[in-house]
N, CA, C and O atoms as a GROMACS GRO file, in nm:
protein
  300
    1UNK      N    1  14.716   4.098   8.555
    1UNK     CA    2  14.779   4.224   8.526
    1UNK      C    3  14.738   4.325   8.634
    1UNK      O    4  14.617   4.346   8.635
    2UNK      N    5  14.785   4.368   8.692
    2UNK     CA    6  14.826   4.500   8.769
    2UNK      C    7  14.774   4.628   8.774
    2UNK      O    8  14.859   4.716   8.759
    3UNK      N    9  14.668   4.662   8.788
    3UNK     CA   10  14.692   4.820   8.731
    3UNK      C   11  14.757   4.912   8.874
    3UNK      O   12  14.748   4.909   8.996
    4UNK      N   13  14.818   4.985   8.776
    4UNK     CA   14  14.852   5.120   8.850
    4UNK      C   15  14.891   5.240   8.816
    4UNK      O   16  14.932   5.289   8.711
    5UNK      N   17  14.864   5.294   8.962
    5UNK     CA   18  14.790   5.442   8.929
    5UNK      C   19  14.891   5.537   8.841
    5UNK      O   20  15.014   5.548   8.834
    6UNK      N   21  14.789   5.592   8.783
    6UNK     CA   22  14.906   5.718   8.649
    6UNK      C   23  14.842   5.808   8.720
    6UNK      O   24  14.731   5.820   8.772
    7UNK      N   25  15.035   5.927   8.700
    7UNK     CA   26  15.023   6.061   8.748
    7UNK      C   27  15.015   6.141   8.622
    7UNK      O   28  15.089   6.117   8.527
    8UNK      N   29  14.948   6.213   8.623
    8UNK     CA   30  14.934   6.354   8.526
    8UNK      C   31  14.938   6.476   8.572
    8UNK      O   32  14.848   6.520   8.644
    9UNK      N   33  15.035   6.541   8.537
    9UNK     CA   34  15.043   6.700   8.581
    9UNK      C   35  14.907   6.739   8.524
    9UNK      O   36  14.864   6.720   8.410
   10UNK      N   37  14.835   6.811   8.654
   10UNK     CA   38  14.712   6.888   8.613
   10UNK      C   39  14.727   7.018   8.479
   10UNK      O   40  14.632   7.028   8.401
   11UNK      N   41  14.803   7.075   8.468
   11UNK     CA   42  14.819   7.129   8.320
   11UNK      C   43  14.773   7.021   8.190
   11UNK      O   44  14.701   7.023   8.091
   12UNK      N   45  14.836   6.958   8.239
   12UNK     CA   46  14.820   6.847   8.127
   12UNK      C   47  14.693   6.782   8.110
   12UNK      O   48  14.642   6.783   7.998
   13UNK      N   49  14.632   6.723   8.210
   13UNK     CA   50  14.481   6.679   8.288
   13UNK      C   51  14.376   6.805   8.177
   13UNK      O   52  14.286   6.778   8.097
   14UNK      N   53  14.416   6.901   8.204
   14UNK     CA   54  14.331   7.014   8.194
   14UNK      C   55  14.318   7.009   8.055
   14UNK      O   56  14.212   6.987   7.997
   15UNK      N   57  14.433   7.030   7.996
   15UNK     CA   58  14.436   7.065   7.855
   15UNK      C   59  14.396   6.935   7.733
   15UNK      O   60  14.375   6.950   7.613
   16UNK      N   61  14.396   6.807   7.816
   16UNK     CA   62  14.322   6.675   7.736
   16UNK      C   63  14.182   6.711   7.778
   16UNK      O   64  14.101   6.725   7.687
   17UNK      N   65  14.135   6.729   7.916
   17UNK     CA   66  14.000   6.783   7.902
   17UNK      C   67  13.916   6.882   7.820
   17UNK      O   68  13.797   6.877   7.791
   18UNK      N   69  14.028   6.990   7.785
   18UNK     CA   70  13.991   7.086   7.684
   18UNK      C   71  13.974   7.015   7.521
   18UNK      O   72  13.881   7.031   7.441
   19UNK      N   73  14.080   6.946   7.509
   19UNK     CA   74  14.081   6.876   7.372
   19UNK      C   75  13.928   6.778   7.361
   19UNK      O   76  13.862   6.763   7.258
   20UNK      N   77  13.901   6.724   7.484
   20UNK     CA   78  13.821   6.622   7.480
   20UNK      C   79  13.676   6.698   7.456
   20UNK      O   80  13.585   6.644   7.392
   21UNK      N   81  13.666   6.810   7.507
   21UNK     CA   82  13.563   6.902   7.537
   21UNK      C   83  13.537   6.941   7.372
   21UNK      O   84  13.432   6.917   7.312
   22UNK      N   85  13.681   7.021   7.307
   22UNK     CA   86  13.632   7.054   7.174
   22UNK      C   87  13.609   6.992   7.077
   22UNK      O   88  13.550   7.043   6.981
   23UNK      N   89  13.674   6.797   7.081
   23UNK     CA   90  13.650   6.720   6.979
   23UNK      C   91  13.493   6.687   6.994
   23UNK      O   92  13.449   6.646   6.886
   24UNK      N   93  13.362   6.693   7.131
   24UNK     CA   94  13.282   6.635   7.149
   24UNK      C   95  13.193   6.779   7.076
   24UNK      O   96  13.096   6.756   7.004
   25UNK      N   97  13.236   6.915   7.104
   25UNK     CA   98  13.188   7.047   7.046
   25UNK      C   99  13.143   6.985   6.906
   25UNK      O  100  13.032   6.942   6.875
   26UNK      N  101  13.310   6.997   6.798
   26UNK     CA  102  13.304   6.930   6.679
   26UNK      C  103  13.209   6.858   6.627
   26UNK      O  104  13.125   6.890   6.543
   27UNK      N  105  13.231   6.734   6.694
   27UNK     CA  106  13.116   6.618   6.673
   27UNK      C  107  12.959   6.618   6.718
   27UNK      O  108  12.891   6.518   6.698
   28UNK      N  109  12.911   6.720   6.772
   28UNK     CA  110  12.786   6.799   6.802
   28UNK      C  111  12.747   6.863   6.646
   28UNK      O  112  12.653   6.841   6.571
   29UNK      N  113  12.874   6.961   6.634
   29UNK     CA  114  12.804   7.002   6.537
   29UNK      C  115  12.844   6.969   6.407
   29UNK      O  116  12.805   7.052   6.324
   30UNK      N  117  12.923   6.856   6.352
   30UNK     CA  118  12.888   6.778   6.256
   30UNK      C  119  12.752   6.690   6.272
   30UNK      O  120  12.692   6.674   6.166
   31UNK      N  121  12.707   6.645   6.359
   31UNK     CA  122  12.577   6.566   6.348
   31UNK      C  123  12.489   6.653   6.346
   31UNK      O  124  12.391   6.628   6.275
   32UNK      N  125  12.492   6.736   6.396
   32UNK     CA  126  12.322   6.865   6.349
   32UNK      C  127  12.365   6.907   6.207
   32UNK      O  128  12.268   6.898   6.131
   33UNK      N  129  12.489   6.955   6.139
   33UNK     CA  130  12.496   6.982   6.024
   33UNK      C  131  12.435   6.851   5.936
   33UNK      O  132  12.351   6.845   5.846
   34UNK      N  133  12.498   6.772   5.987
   34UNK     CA  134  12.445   6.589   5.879
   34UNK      C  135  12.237   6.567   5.904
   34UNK      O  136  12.158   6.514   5.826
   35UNK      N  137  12.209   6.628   6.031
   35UNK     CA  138  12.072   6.604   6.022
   35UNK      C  139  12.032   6.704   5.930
   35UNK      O  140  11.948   6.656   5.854
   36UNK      N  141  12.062   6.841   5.901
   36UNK     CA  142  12.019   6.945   5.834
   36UNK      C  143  12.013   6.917   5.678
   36UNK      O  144  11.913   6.938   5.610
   37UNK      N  145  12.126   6.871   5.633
   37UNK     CA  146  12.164   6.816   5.507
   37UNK      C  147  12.070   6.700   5.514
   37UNK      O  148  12.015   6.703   5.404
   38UNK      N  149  12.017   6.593   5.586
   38UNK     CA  150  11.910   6.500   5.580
   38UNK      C  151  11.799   6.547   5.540
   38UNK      O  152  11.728   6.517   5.444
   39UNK      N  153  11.786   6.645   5.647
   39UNK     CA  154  11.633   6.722   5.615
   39UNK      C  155  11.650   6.794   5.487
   39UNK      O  156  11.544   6.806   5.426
   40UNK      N  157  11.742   6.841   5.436
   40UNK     CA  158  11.666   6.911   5.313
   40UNK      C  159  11.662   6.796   5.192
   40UNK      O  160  11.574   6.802   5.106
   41UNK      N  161  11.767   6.686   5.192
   41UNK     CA  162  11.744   6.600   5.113
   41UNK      C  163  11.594   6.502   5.137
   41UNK      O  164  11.554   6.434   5.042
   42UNK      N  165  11.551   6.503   5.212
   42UNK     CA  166  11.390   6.477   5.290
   42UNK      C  167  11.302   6.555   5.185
   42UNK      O  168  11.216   6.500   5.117
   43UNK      N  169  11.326   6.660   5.181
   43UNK     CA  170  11.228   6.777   5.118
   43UNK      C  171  11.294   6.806   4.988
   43UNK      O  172  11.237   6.889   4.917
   44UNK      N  173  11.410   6.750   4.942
   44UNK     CA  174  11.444   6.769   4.770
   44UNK      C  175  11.331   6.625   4.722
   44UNK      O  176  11.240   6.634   4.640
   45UNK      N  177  11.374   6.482   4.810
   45UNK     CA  178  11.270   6.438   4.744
   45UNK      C  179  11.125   6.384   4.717
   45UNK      O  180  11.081   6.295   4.645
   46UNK      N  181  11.047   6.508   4.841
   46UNK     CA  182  10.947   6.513   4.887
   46UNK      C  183  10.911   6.608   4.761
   46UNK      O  184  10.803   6.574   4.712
   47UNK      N  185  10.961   6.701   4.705
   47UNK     CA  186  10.921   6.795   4.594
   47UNK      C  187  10.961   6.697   4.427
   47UNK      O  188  10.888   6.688   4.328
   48UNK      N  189  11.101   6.636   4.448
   48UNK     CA  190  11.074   6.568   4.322
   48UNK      C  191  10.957   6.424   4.282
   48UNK      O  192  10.933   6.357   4.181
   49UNK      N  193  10.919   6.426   4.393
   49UNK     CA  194  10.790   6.340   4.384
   49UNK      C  195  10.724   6.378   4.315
   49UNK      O  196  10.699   6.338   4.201
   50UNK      N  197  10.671   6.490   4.390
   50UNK     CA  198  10.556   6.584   4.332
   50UNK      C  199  10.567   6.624   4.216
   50UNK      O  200  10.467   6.624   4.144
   51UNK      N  201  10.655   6.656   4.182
   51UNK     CA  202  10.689   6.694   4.045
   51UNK      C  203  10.659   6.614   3.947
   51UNK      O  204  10.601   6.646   3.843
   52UNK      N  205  10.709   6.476   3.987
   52UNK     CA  206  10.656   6.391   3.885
   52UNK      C  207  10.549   6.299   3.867
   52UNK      O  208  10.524   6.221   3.775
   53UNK      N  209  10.477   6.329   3.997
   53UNK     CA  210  10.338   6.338   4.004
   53UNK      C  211  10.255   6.437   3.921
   53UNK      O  212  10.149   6.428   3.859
   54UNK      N  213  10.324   6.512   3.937
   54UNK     CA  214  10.224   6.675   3.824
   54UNK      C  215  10.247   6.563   3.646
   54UNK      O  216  10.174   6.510   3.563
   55UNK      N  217  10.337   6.574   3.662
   55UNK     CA  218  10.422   6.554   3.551
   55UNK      C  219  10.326   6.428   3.465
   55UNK      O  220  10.295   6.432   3.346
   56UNK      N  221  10.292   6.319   3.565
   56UNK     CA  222  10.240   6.210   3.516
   56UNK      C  223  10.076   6.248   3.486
   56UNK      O  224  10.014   6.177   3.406
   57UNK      N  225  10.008   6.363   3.552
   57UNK     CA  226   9.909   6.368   3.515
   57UNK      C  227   9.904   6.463   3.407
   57UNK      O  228   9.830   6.437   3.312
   58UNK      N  229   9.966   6.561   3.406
   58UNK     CA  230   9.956   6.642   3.280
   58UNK      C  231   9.998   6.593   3.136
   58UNK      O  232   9.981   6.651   3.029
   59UNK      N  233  10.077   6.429   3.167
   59UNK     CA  234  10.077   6.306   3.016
   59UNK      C  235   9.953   6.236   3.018
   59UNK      O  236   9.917   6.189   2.910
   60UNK      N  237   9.889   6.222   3.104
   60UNK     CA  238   9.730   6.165   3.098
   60UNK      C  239   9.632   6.259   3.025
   60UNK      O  240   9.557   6.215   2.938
   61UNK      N  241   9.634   6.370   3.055
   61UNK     CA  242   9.568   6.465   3.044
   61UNK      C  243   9.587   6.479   2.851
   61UNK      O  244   9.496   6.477   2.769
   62UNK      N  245   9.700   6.488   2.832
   62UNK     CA  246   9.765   6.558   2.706
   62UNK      C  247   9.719   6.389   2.634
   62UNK      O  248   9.647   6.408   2.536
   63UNK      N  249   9.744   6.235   2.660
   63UNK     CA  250   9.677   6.128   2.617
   63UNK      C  251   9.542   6.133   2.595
   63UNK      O  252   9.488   6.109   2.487
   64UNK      N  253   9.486   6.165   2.703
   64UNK     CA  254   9.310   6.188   2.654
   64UNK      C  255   9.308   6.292   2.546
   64UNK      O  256   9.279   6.255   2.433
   65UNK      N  257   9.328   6.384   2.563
   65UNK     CA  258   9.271   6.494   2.495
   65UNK      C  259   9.347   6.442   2.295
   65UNK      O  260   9.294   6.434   2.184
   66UNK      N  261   9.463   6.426   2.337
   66UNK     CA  262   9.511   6.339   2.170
   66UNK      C  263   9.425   6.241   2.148
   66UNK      O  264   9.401   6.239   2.027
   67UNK      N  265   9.360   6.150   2.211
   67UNK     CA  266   9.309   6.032   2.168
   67UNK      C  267   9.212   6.046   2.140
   67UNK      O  268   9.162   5.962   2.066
   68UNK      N  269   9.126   6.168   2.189
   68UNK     CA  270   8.957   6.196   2.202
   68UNK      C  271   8.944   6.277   2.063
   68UNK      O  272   8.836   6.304   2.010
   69UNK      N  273   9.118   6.323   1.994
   69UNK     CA  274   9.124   6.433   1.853
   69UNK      C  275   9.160   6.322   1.780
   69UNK      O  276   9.183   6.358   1.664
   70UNK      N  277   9.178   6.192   1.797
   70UNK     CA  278   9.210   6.062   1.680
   70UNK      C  279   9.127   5.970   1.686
   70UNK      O  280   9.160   5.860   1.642
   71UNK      N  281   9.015   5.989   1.735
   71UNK     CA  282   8.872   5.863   1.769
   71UNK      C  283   8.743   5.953   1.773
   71UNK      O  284   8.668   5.983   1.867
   72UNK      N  285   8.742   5.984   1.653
   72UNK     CA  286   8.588   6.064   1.688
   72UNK      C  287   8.487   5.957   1.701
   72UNK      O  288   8.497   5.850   1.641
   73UNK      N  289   8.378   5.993   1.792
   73UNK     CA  290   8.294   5.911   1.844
   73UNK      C  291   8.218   5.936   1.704
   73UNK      O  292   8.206   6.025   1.619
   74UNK      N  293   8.164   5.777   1.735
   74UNK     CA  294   8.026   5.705   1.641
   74UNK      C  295   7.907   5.788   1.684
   74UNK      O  296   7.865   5.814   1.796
   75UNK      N  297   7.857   5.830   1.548
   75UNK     CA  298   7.721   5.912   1.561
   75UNK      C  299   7.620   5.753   1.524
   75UNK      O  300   7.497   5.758   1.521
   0.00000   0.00000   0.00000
């Protein structure tokens, strides 16, 4: 197969360069918006951890203290 050369009126040249220029703009800043939305979902469940980390010790806490009011120690 052959190639050969294509003419493009520079108007034209120009204005796919412009298109090409603002679809790559676009797609810049959809991927920093998608990392941003990463990062806070990073840190929603960096806090719901924690949370249920608190969460699991303050049922330990609330277990001892019930169990220590339903087992009185042997004198």
């Amino acid at each position: 197969m052959e190639h050969m050369p294509v003419f493009v009126k520079v108007e034209d040249y120009q204005e796919v360069l412009n298109l090409i220029r603002l679809a790559r703009k676009k797609l810049d800043e959809a991927k920093e918006t998608l990392n941003k939305v990463n990062e806070l979902k990073n840190e929603e469940d960096h806090q719901l951890e924690q949370w249920h980390n608190n969460l699991n010790e303050v049922e330990k806490k609330i277990d001892f203290v019930e169990h220590s009011l339903n087992e009185p120690e042997n004198y």
